[in-house]
C-alpha positions as CSV (number, residue, x, y, z in Angstrom):
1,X,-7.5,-39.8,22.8
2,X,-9.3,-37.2,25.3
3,X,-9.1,-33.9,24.8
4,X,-7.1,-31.5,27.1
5,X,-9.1,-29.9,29.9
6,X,-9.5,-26.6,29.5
7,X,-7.6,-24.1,32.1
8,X,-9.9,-22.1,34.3
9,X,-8.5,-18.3,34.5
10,X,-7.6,-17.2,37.8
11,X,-9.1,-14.0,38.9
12,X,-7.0,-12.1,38.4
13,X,-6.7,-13.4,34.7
14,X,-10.5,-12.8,34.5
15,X,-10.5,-9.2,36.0
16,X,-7.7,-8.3,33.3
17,X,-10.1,-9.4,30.3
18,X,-12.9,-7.5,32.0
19,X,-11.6,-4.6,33.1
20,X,-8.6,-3.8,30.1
21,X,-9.7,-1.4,27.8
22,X,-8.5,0.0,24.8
23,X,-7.1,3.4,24.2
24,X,-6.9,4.6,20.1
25,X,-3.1,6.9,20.6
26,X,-3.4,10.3,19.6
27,X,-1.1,12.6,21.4
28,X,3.2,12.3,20.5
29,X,3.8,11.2,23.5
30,X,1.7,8.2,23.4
31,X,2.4,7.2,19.7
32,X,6.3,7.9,20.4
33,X,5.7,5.0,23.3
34,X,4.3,2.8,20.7
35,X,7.0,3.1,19.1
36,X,9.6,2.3,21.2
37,X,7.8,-0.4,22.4
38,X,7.2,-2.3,19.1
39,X,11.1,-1.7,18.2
40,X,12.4,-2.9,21.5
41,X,10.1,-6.0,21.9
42,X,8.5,-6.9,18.6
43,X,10.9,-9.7,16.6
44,X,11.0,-7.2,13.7
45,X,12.4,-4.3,15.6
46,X,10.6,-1.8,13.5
47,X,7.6,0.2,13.0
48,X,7.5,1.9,9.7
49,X,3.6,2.4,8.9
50,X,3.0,3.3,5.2
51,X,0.0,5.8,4.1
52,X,-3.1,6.1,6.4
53,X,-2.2,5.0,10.0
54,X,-3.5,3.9,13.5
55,X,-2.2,2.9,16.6
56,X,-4.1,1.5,19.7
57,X,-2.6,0.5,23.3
58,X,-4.5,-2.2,25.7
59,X,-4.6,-0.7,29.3
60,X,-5.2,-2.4,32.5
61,X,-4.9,-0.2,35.8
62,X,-3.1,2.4,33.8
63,X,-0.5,-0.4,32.3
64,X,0.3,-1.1,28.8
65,X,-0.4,-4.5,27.9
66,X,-0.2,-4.8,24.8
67,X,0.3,-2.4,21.4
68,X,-1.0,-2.5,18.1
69,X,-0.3,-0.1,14.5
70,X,-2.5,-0.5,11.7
71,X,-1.6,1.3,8.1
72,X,-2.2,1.3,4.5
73,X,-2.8,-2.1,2.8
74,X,-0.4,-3.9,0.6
75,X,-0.3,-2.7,-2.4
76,X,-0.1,-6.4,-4.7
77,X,-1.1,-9.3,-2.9
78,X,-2.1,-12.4,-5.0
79,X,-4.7,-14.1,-2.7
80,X,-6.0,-11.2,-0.9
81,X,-7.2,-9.9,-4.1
82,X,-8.4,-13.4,-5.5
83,X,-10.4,-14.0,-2.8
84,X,-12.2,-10.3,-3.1
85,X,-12.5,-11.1,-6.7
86,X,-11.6,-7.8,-7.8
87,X,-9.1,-7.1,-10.6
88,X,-5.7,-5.2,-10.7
89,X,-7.3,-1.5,-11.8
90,X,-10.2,-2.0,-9.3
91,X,-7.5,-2.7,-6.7
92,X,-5.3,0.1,-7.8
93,X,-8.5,2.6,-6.8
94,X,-10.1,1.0,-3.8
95,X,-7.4,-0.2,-1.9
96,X,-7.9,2.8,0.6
97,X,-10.9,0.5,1.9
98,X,-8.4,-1.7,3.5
99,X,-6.2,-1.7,6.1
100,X,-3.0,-3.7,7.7
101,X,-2.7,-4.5,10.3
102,X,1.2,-4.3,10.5
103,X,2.4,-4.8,14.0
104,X,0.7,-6.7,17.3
105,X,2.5,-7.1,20.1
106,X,2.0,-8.3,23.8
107,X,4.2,-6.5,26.0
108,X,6.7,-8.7,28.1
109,X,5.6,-10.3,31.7
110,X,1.7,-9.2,30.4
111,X,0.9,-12.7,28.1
112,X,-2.5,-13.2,30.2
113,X,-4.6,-16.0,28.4
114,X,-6.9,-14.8,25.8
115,X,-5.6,-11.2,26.4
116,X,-4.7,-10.9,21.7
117,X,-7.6,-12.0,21.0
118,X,-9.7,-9.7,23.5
119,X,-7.9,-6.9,21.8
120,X,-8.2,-7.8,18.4
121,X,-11.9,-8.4,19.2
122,X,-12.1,-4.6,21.1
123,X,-10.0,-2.8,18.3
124,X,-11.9,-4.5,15.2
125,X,-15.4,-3.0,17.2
126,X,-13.4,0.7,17.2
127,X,-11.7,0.7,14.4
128,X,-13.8,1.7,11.4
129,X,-15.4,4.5,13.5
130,X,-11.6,5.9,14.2
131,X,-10.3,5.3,10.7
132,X,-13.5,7.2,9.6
133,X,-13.1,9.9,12.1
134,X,-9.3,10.3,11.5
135,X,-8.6,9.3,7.2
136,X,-12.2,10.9,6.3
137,X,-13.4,7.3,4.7
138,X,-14.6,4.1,6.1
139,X,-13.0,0.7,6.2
140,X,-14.5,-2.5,4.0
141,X,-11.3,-4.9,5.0
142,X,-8.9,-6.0,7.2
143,X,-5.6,-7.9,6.5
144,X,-2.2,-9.3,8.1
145,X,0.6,-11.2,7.7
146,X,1.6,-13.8,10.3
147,X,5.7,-15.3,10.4
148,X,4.8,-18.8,10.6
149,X,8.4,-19.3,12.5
150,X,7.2,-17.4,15.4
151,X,3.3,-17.5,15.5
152,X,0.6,-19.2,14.1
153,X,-2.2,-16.9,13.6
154,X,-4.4,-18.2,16.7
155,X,-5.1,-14.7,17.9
156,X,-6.5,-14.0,14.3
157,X,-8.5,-17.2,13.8
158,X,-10.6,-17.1,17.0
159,X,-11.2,-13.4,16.1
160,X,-12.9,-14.5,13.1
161,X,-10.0,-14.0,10.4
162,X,-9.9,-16.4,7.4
163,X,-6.3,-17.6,6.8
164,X,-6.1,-17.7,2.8
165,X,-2.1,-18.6,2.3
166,X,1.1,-17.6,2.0
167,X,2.9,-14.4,0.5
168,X,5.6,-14.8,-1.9
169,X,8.6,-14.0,0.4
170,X,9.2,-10.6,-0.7
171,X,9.9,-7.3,1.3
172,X,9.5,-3.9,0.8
173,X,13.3,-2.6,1.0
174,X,12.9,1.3,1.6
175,X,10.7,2.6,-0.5
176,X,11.9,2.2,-4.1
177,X,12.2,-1.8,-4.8
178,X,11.3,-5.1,-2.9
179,X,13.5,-7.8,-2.0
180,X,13.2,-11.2,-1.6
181,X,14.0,-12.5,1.6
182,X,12.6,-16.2,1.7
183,X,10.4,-16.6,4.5
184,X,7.0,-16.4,3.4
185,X,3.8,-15.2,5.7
186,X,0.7,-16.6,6.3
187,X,-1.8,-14.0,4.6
188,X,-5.0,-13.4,7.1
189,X,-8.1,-11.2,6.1
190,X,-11.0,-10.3,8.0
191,X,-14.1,-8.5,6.2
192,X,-15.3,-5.5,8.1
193,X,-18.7,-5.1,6.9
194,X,-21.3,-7.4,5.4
195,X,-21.1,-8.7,2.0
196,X,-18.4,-6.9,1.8
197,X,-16.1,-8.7,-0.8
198,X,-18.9,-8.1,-3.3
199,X,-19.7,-4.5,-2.9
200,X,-15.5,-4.4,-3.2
201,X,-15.3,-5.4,-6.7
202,X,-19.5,-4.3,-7.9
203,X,-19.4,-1.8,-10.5
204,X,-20.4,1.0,-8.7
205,X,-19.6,1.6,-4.8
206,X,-21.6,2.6,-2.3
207,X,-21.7,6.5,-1.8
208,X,-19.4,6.4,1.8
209,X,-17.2,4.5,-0.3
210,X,-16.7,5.6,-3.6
211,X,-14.5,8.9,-2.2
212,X,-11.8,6.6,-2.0
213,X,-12.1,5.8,-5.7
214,X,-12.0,9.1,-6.6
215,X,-9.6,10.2,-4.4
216,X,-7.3,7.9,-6.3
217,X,-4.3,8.6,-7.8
218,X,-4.6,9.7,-12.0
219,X,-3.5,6.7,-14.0
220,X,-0.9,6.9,-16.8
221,X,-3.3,7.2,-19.9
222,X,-0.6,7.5,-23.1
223,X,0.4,4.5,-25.0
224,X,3.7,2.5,-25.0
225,X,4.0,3.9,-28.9
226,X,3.6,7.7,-27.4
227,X,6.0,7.0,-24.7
228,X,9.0,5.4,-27.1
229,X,8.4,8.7,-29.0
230,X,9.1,10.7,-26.6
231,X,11.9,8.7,-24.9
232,X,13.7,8.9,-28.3
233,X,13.4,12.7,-27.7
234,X,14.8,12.8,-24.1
235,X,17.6,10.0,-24.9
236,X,19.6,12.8,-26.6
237,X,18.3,15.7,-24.0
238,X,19.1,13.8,-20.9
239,X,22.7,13.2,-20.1
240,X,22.8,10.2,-17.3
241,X,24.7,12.1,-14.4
242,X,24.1,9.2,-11.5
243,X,26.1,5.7,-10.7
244,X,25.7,2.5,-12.4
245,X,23.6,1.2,-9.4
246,X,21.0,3.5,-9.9
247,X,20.5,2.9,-13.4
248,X,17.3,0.7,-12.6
249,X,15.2,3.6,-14.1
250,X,17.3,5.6,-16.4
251,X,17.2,9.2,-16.3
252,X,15.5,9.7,-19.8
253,X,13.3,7.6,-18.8
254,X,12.1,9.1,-14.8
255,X,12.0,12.6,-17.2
256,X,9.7,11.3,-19.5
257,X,7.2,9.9,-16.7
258,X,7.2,13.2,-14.8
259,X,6.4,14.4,-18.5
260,X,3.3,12.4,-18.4
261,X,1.9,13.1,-15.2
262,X,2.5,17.3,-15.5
263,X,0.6,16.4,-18.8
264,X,-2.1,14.9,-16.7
265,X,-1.4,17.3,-14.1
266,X,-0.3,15.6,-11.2
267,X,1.5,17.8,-8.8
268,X,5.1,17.9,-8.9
269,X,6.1,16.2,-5.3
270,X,8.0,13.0,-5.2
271,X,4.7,11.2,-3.6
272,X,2.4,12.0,-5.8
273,X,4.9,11.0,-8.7
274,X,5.4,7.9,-7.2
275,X,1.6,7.2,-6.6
276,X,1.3,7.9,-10.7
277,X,4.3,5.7,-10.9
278,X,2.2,2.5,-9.7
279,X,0.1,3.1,-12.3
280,X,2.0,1.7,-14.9
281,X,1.2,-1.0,-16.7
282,X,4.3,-3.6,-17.7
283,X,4.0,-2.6,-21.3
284,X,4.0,1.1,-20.3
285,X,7.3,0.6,-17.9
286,X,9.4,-1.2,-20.7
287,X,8.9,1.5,-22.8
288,X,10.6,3.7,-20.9
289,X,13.5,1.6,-20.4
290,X,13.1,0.4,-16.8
291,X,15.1,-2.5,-16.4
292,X,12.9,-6.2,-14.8
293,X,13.5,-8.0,-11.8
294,X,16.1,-10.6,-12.3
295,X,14.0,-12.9,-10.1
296,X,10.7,-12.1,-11.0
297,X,11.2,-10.5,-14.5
298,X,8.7,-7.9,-13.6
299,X,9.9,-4.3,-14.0
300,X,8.9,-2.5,-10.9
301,X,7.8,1.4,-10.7
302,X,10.3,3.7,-8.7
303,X,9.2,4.7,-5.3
304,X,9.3,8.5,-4.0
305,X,12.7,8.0,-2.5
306,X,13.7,7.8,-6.2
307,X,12.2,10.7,-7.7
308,X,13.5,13.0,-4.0
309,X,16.9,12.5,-5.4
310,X,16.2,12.8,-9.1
311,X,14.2,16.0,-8.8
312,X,17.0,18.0,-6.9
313,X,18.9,17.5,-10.1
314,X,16.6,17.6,-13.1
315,X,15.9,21.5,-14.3
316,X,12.5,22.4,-13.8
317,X,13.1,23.9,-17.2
318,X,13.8,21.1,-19.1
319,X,10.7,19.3,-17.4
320,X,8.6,22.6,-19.3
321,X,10.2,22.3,-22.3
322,X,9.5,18.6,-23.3
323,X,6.0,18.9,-21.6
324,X,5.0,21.7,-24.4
325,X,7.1,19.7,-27.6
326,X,5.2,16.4,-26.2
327,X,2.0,17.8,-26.1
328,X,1.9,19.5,-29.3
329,X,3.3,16.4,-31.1
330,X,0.1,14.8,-29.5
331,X,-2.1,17.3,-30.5
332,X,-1.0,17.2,-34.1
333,X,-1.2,13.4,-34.1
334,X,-4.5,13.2,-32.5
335,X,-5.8,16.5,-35.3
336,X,-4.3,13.6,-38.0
337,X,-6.3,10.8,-36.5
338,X,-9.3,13.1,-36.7
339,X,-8.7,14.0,-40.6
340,X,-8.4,10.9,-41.2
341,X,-11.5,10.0,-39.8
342,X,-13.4,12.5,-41.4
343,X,-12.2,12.0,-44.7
344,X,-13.2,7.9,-44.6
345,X,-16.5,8.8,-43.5
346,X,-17.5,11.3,-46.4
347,X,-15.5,9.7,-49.4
């Protein structure tokens, strides 16, 4: 069988590809118009960007065409980070190097042929230079995720996007736990820079890129033996004052963490406990009681909307007063270790 002919654009087709332009949106106006426009037209109706953010408009003649948002990357995606190669701490301290794009959208009565994938291809030029210029850092890699019951990714294949599979059907519900809702994406990625999959999980990074690392949040260095010791503490200090709903991540247990990172000195704001939070290992999160996933059995960290509530009620006090019992039982136990040490090596 022949293939289709292809359709020639009309003029008028052609002048929109060649005179559109992008525009990155800065001012609250624009961004506000974004907005709207993604929540009113886009099928999910919503436009909640998470961490470092971008958001771009296609103009022609002084008319929106089309809108775009770009924001942090996921945080645990299966085949994006097989297919960099890197593993789950690597991840955990480069991820700023990646972005999302979250939302695309072609405004209504403005679906000119090829006008997606002339502004994919203009925004992918612009935006590491804006993401550089705006978060301070480059970009390595791009990503998406594509609802196989509306589209099919065409806009991010011709734009030179490698499809790589599906996501596991879960969504982020708020910020503090993800649910599974069943309809799995297609998972797209597009590297920004050459090579740059391999510079993404080498050893050392190159010197643009290895603020990110630094800038990355302190991970939880005590032991699950260190944390059941002190969660025996706080089980009789901590009385549990909230609903049985909310007992995902018992109070003795949210106490203790916030423990650990003053200990490490993390600044006391529900964020940056959260961004310790993810830090956890599985081992270290069953020690302090959270409760796993029914679905997936994984026990998942709480989120900052979790530690805004907890820290209007948990004294400040109290937080001081375990900090200074825990750390001096660590001292002593570490001066122990030491002795012991010492005394092996000269008997």
């Amino acid at each position: 069988m022949s293939k289709s002919k292809r359709r020639e654009l009309s003029a008028e087709e052609q002048h929109v590809l060649e005179h559109g332009h992008i525009r990155l949106l800065t001012s609250r106006e624009d961004m506000a118009r974004c907005d709207e426009a993604i929540v009113e037209h886009h099928y999910l109706h919503n436009v909640s960007l998470v961490g470092e953010h971008l958001r771009y408009a296609f103009i022609y003649q002084g008319r929106w065409l089309a809108a775009a948002a770009w924001s942090a990357a996921a945080f645990h995606l299966k085949d994006r980070d097989q297919f960099i190669g890197w593993p789950a701490d690597q991840c955990r301290r480069r991820r700023g190097l990646l972005a999302n794009n979250s939302r695309l959208l072609v405004l209504p009565d403005c679906h000119y042929p090829n006008l997606i994938s002339r502004f994919m291809k203009l925004m992918l030029g612009q935006l590491p230079a804006d993401w550089q210029a705006r978060w301070g850092h480059p970009l390595a890699l791009v990503e998406s995720f594509v609802d196989p019951r509306y589209y099919q990714g065409t806009a991010y294949q011709v734009s030179g996007w490698s499809h790589l599979g599906k996501s596991a059907g879960w969504k982020r519900d708020a910020d503090d736990f993800y649910e599974k809702h069943g309809a799995p994406k297609q998972i797209w990625v597009r590297p920004l820079v050459k090579h740059a999959c391999v510079k993404l999980r080498a050893p050392q990074l190159p010197a643009d890129w290895a603020k990110v690392e630094a800038a990355a949040a302190v991970r939880c260095a005590a032991k699950a033996p260190e944390i059941r010791g002190l969660m025996e503490s706080l089980l009789q200090e901590v009385p549990e004052f909230r609903r049985a709903q909310a007992l995902a991540y018992p109070l003795p247990g949210l106490v203790a963490l916030m423990v650990m990172a003053a200990a490490q000195g993390v600044v006391r704001g529900p964020q940056d406990l959260a961004d310790y939070a993810d830090t956890l290992s599985q081992g270290q999160l069953r020690a302090l009681r959270f409760r796993a996933d029914p679905d997936t059995r994984d026990i998942r960290c709480p989120k900052k909307t979790t530690f805004t509530r907890v820290l209007h009620a948990v004294d400040d006090a109290l937080i001081e007063r375990v900090l200074l019992r825990w750390q001096d039982q660590i001292l002593r136990s570490e001066e122990r270790r030491v002795g012991k040490e010492c005394r092996s090596r000269w008997s």
